[in-house]
N, C-alpha and C positions, 0 to 999 in steps of 0.2 A: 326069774324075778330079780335076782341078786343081780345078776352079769347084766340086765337093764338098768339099775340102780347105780352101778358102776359106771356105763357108759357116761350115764346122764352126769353124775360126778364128772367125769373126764372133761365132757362136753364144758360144765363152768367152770373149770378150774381154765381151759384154753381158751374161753371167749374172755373172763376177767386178766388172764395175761395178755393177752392181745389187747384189751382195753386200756393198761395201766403202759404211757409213753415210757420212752427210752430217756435213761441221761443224755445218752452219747444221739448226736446228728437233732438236738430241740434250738430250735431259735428262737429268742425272748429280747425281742427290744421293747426299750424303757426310756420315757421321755424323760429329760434330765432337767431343759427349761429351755426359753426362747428371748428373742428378742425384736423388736422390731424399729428398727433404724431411721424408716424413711417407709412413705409410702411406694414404693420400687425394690423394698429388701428387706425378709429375714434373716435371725439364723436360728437355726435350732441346733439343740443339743442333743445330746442323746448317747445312750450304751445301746451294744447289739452282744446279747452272754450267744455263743456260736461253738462250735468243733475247732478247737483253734486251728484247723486245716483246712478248715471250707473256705467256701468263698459264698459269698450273701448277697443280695439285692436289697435297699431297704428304697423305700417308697414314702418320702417325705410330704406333705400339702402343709399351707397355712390358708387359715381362715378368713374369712373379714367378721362384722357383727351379724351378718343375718346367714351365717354358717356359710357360704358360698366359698367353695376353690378359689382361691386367688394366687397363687403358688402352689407347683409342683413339682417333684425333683426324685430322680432314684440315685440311686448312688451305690455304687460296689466298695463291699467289704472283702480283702482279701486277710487268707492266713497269716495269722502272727500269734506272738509266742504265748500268750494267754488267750483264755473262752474268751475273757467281755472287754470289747474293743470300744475304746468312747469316742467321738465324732464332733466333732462341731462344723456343721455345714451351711454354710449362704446360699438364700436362693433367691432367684427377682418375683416382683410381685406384680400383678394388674394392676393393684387398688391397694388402699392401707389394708392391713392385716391386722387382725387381735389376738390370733392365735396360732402357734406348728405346733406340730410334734411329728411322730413316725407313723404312718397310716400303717404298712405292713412291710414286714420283712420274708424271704423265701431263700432257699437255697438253690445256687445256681449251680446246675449239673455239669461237671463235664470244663468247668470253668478254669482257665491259664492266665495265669499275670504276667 
C-alpha cells in the first residue's frame, strides 16, 4: 500500500513538471501598436521575447471593421544579442484596415541566415 502511494506521488509530481513550460526555447509576442497609413498599408509593431538564438516566424494579419483579413504577412525573426526583438513591419492591404497586430509566432527548426 505504501510502494502504491508512492508511485502515485511519483506519478504527480512528473505530470505537474511536465506541465509547468520551460524558460528557455517559450515564444511570447506582444502587440506594441499599429498604424494605418492608407487604404493599401499597415504597419504594425510589435516585440517577439524568443532564445536569443533561435530563429522565429511571426504571422502578422490586419483587420478591417467587420474583422475580415485584409492583410497578411510572416516575417522571420533571426538570433540576436537579447530574448525580445522589436519589429516594426509594413504590410499591403485589400481594403482599409482598423486593425494589426501578431496573429502567431512559432519556432522555425533547423533555420540559417
Amino acid at each position: 500500500m505504501v510502494l502504491g502511494s508512492v508511485a502515485g506521488l511519483a506519478a504527480v509530481v512528473v505530470v505537474a513538471f511536465m506541465a509547468v513550460p520551460s524558460g528557455s526555447g517559450t515564444i511570447t509576442p506582444k502587440d506594441v501598436g499599429f498604424s494605418i497609413p492608407d487604404a493599401s498599408t499597415a504597419v504594425v509593431d510589435f516585440n517577439v521575447t524568443k532564445p536569443a538564438d533561435a530563429t522565429v516566424e511571426c504571422a502578422l494579419q490586419v483587420l478591417n471593421d467587420s474583422y475580415a483579413v485584409v492583410g497578411w504577412k510572416t516575417v522571420r525573426i533571426g538570433p540576436a544579442e537579447k530574448e525580445t526583438v522589436s519589429q516594426r513591419v509594413s504590410l499591403r492591404t485589400d481594403s482599409l484596415g482598423v486593425t494589426g497586430g501578431v496573429n502567431a509566432c512559432w519556432l522555425v527548426e533547423g533555420a540559417q541566415l
